[in-house]
Short mmCIF file of the C-alpha atoms (twelve columns), coordinates in Angstrom:
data_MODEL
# 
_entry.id   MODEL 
# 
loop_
_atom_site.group_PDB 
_atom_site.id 
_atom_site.type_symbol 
_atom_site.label_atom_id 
_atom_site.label_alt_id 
_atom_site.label_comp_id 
_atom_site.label_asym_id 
_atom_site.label_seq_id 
_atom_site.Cartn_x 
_atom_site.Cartn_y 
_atom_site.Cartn_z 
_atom_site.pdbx_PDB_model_num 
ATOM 1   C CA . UNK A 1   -56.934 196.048 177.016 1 
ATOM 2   C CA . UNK A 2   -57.130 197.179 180.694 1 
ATOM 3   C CA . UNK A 3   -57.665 200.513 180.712 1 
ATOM 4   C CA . UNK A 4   -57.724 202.940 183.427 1 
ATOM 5   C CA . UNK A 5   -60.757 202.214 185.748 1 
ATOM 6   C CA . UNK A 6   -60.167 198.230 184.764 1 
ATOM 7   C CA . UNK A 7   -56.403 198.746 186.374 1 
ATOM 8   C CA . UNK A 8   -58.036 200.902 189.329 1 
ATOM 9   C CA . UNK A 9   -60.577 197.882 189.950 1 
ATOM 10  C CA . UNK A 10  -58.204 195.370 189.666 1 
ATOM 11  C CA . UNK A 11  -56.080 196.772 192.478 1 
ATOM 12  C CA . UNK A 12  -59.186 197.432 194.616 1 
ATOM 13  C CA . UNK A 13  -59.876 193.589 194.076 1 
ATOM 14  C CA . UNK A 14  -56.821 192.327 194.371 1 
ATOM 15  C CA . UNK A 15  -55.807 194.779 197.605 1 
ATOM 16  C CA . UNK A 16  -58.485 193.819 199.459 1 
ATOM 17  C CA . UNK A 17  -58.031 189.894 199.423 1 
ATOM 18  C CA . UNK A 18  -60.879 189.124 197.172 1 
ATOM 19  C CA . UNK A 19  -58.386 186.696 194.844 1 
ATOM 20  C CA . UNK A 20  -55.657 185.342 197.531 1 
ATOM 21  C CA . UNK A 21  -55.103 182.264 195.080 1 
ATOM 22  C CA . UNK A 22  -54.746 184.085 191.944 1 
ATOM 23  C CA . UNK A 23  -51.708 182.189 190.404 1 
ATOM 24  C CA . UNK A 24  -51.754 183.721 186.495 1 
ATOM 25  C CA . UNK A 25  -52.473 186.617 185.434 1 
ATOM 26  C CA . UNK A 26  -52.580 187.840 181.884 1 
ATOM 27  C CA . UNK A 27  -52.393 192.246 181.655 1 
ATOM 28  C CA . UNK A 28  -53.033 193.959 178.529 1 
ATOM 29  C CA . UNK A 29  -51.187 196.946 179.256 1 
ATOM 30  C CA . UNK A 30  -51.524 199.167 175.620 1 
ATOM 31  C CA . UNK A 31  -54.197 201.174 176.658 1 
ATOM 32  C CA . UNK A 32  -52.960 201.671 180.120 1 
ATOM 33  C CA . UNK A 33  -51.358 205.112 180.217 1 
ATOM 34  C CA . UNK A 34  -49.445 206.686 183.587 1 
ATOM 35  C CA . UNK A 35  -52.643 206.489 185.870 1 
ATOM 36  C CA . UNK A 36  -53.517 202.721 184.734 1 
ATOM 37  C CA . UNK A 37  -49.992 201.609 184.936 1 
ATOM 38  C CA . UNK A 38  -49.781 203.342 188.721 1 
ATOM 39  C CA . UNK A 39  -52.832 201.224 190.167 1 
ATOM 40  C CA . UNK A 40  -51.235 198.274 188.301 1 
ATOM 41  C CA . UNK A 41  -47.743 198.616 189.629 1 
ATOM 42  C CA . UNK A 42  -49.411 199.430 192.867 1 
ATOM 43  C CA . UNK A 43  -51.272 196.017 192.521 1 
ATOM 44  C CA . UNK A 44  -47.737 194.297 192.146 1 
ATOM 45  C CA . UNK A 45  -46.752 196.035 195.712 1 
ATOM 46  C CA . UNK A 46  -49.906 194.431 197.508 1 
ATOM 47  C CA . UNK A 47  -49.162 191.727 199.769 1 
ATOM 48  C CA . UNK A 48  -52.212 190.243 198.213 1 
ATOM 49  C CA . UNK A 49  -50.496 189.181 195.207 1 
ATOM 50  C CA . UNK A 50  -47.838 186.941 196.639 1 
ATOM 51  C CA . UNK A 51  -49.299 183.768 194.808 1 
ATOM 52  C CA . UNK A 52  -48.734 185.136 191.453 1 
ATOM 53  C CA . UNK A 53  -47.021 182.578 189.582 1 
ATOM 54  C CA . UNK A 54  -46.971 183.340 185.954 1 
ATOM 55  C CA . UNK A 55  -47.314 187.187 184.722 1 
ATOM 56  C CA . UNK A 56  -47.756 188.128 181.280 1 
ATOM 57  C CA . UNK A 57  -47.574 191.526 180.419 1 
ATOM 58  C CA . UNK A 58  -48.580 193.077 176.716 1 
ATOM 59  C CA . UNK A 59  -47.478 196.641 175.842 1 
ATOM 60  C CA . UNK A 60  -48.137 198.097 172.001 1 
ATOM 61  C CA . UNK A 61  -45.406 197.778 170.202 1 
ATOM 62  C CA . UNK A 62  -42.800 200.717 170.391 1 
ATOM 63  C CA . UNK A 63  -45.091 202.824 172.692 1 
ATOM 64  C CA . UNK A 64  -44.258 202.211 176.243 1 
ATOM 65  C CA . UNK A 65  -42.843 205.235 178.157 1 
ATOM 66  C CA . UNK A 66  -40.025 205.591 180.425 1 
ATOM 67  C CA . UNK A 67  -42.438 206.796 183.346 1 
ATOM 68  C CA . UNK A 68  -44.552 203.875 182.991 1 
ATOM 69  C CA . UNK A 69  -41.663 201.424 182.804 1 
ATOM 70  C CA . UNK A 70  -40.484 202.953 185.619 1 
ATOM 71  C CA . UNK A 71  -43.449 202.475 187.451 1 
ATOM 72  C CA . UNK A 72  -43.708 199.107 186.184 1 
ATOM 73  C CA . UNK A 73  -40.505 198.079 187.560 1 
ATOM 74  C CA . UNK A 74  -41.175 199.539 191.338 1 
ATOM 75  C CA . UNK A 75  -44.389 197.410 191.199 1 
ATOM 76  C CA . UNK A 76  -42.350 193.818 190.202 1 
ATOM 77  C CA . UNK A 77  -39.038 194.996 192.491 1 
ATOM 78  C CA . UNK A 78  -41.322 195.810 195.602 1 
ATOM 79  C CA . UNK A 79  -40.682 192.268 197.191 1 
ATOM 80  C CA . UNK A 80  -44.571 190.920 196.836 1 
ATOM 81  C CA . UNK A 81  -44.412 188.378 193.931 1 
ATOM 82  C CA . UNK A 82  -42.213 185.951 195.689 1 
ATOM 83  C CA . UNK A 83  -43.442 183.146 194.071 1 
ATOM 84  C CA . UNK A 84  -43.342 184.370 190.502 1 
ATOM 85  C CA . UNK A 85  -41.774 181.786 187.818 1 
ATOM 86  C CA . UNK A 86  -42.146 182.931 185.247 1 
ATOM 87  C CA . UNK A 87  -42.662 186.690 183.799 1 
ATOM 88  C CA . UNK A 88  -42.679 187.454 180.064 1 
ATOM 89  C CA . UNK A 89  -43.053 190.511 178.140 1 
ATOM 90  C CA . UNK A 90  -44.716 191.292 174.685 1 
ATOM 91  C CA . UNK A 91  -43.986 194.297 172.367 1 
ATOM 92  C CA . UNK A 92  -41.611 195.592 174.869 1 
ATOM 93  C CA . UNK A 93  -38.728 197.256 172.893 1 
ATOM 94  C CA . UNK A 94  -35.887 199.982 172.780 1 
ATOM 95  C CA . UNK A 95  -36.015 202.313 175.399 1 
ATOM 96  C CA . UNK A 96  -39.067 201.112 177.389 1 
ATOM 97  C CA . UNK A 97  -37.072 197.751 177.808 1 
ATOM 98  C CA . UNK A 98  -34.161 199.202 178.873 1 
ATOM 99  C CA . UNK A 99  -35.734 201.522 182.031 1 
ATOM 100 C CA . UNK A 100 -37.485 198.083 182.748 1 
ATOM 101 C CA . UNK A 101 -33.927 196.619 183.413 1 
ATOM 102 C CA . UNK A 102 -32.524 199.663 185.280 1 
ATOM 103 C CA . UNK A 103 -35.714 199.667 187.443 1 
ATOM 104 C CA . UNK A 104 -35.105 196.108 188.398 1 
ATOM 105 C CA . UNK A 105 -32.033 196.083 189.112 1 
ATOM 106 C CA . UNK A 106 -32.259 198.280 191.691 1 
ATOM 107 C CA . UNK A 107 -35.473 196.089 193.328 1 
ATOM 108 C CA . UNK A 108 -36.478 192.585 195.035 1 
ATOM 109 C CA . UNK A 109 -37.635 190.544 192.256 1 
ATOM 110 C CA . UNK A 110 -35.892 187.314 192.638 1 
ATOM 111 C CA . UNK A 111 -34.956 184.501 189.692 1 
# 
């Protein structure tokens, strides 16, 4: 899992141009909380990231909150991941899945 200071790294990394040609990426998000899942939604918003191709993103089962979904989706509507193809979600159900809808609805992700 990610963790915290792993998601806080990752978006120092990634906003900084270290990775420009990072095309998969591969987030274990159950251990993530509302401070990890900021810096990684904030990581999605980086202009950095616009090469991302394929995102997979794993939550624990039954356990993701509304304020993190919501986060979530601000990160993946924000207009950077303009060449994602593909985008899949595990252990993403019930209420969690549904503010990930709402939230992207109202964003920039394209399909």
């Amino acid at each position: 899992a990610l963790g915290v200071g792993g998601a806080r790294g990752f978006f120092f990394v990634v906003s900084s141009g270290k990775i420009p040609s990072l095309e998969r990426l591969h987030v274990d998000c159950r251990e993530l909380g509302g401070e990890g899942m900021h810096a990684f939604s904030r990581t999605l918003s980086s202009p950095h990231i616009s090469r991302l191709q394929e995102l997979e993103v794993t939550f624990q089962e039954g356990n993701s909150g509304d304020a993190e979904m919501g986060m979530l989706s601000v990160g993946l509507g924000f207009g950077q991941l303009r060449g994602l193809q593909e985008l899949t979600f595990g252990g993403l159900t019930g209420a969690g899945l549904e503010t990930l809808c709402v939230g992207l609805a109202g964003g920039t992700l394209c399909s």
